[in-house]
N, C-alpha and C positions, 0 to 999 in steps of 0.2 A: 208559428204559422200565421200568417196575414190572412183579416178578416177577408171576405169574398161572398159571391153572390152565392156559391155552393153551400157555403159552413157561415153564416153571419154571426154564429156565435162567436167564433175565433177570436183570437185577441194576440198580440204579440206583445202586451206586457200589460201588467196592472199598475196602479200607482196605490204605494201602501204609507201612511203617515201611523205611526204608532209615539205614543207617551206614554212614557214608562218611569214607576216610582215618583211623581211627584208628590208627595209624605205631605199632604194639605194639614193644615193643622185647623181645629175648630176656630185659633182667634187668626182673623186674617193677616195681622203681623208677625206670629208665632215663625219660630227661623227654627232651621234645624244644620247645625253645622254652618252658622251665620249667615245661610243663606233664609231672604223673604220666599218661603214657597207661594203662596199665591200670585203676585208681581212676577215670578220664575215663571209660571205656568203661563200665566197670562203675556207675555213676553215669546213665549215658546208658541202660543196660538197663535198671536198675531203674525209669527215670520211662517208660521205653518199656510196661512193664507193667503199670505203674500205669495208665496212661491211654489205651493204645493196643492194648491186647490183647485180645481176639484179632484178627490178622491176619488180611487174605488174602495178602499178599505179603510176606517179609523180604527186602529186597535189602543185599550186603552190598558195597559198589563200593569204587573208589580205592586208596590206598594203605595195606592194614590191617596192614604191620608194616614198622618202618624199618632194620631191621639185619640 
């Protein structure tokens, strides 16, 4: 339903960005499955803003540090 002077709540769609399992590890080179998790994450924010920003929702799920 398209917002309107009646319902201005309305919305016709939200924008959701969610990050999930990034497995941070304490040292910030620590790799898991040879990937650098922090550089990953931080690589994943930056395209997150380039193209996804602003939000209505960050969800941030799973596994976000492995040690």
């Amino acid at each position: 339903m398209p917002a309107d002077a009646a319902n201005p709540m309305s919305i016709d769609s939200i924008r959701l960005v969610q990050f999930t399992d990034t497995h941070l590890c304490a040292d910030p080179l620590g790799r898991v499955r040879g990937v650098v998790t922090l550089p990953s994450l931080q690589a994943c924010l930056q395209h997150a803003r380039q193209r996804c920003f602003p939000a209505d929702l960050l969800a941030v799920t799973g596994d976000l540090v492995q040690d």
